[in-house]
C-alpha distance (Angstrom), angle and dihedral (degrees) to the residues before:
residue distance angle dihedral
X1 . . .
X2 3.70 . .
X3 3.52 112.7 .
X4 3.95 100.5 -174.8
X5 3.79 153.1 -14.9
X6 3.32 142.7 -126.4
X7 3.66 155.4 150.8
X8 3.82 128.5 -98.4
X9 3.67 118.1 -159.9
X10 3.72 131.1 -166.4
X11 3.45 123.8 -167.2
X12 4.09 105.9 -134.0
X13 3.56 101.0 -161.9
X14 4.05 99.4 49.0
X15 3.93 80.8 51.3
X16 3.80 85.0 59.8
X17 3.26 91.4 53.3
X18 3.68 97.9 54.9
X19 3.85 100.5 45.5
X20 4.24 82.1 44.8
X21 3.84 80.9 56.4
X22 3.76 119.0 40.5
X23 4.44 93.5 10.8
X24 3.89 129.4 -91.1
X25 3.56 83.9 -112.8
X26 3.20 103.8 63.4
X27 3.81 95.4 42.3
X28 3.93 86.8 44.7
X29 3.57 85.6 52.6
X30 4.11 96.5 50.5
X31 4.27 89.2 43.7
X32 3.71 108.0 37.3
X33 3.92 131.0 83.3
X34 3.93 104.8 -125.8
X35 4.02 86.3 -102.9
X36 3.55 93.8 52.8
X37 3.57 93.8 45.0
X38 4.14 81.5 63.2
X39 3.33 88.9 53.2
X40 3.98 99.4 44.9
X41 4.07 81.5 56.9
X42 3.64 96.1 61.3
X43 4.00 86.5 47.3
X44 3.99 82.7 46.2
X45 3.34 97.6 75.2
X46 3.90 100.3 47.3
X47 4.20 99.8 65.5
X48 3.56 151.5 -65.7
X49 3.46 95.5 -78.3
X50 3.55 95.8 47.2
X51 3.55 85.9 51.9
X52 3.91 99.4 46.6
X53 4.05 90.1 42.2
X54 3.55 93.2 57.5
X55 3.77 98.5 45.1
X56 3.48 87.6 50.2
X57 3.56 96.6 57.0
X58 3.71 95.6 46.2
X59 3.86 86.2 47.5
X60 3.64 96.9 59.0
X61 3.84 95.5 35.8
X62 3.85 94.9 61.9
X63 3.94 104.9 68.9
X64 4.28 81.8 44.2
X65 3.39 91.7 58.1
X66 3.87 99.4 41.2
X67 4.01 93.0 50.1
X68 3.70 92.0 46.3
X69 4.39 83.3 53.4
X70 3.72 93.9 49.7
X71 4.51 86.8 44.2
X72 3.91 78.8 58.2
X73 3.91 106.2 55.9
């Protein structure tokens, strides 16, 4: 049962300033399944933006999924 809604908002260019900071790799590396990490490397080699967009969508995605889980046990 779905008990609310909302809307989750990431802020694209404070992402880019983390990843310019500490790598996209190595926050790639802490957010991504090992699959999607394989993905993210084909999407690596196209640009920044590219790069930052599909972090950022990953990023958000993940605490979505994981309450809609725990709504289903």
């Amino acid at each position: 049962m779905l008990l609310g809604h909302g809307v989750d908002v990431v802020h694209l260019h404070r992402l880019r300033s983390l990843i310019h900071r500490r790598g996209a790799l190595r926050f790639a590396r802490r957010i991504l399944s090992e699959k999607e990490l394989q993905d993210w490397r084909t999407v690596e080699a196209l640009n920044a933006e590219a790069q930052a967009r599909f972090l950022a969508v990953r990023y958000v995605i993940q605490p979505v999924i994981l309450k809609f889980q725990l709504q289903m046990t």
